[in-house]
C-alpha positions, 0 to 999 in steps of 0.5 A: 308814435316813436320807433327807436332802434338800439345798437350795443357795442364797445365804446372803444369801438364806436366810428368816427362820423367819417368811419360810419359814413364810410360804413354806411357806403360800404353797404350801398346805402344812399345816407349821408350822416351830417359829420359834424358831432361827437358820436360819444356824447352827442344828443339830439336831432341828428340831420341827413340826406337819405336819397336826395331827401332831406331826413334824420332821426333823435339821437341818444348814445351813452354807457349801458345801465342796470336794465341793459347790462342784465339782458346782455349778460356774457357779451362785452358791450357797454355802450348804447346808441339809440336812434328814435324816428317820430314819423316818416318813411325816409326817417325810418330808412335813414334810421334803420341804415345808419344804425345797421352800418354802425352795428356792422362796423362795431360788431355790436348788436342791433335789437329792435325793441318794439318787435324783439328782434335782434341781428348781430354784425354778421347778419345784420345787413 
């Protein structure tokens, strides 16, 4: 079973890896993002570290389409990045960490499909 979690934003706002991964620090979380890909246009296995262990998650970014501009009527954003674990506790952890230190430091939405819940990047961490 997959789990994806999704965060909106502005493309414009979207951090560099360095950016997140200093995001990431900022909210105290033991992840280390592997650096080298373009968050814009990368898609794939996203390899990293969540404490100590060797982890990731699939990773999938790109401009919002019909479904998702009608459920966001009246915010801005108009890109998405989703992050999808396949299996695994720390896939889990390091996908909930990353993709709450992007919304925070976008200030985007995270929204958890599978459970409907939503947090903003006042409440998101």
């Amino acid at each position: 079973m997959s789990t994806d979690l999704i965060v909106y934003l502005e493309r414009k706002r979207m951090p560099t890896p360095g950016d997140w991964q200093a995001a990431i620090a900022r909210a105290k979380f033991p992840l280390v993002l592997d650096h080298d890909f373009d968050p814009v246009t990368f898609s794939g296995f996203l390899p990293c570290v969540y404490d100590a262990i060797h982890s990731g998650f699939e990773y999938f970014a790109g401009a919002l389409d019909e479904r998702d501009r009608s459920r966001l009527v009246g915010k801005n954003y108009d890109f998405s990045v989703t992050l999808a674990v396949r299996s695994g506790a720390k896939e889990m952890q390091s996908a909930s960490a990353a993709d709450s230190s992007l919304c925070f430091s976008s200030g985007g939405l995270l929204v958890d499909p599978q459970s409907g819940e939503e947090f903003d990047a006042a409440t998101v961490i």
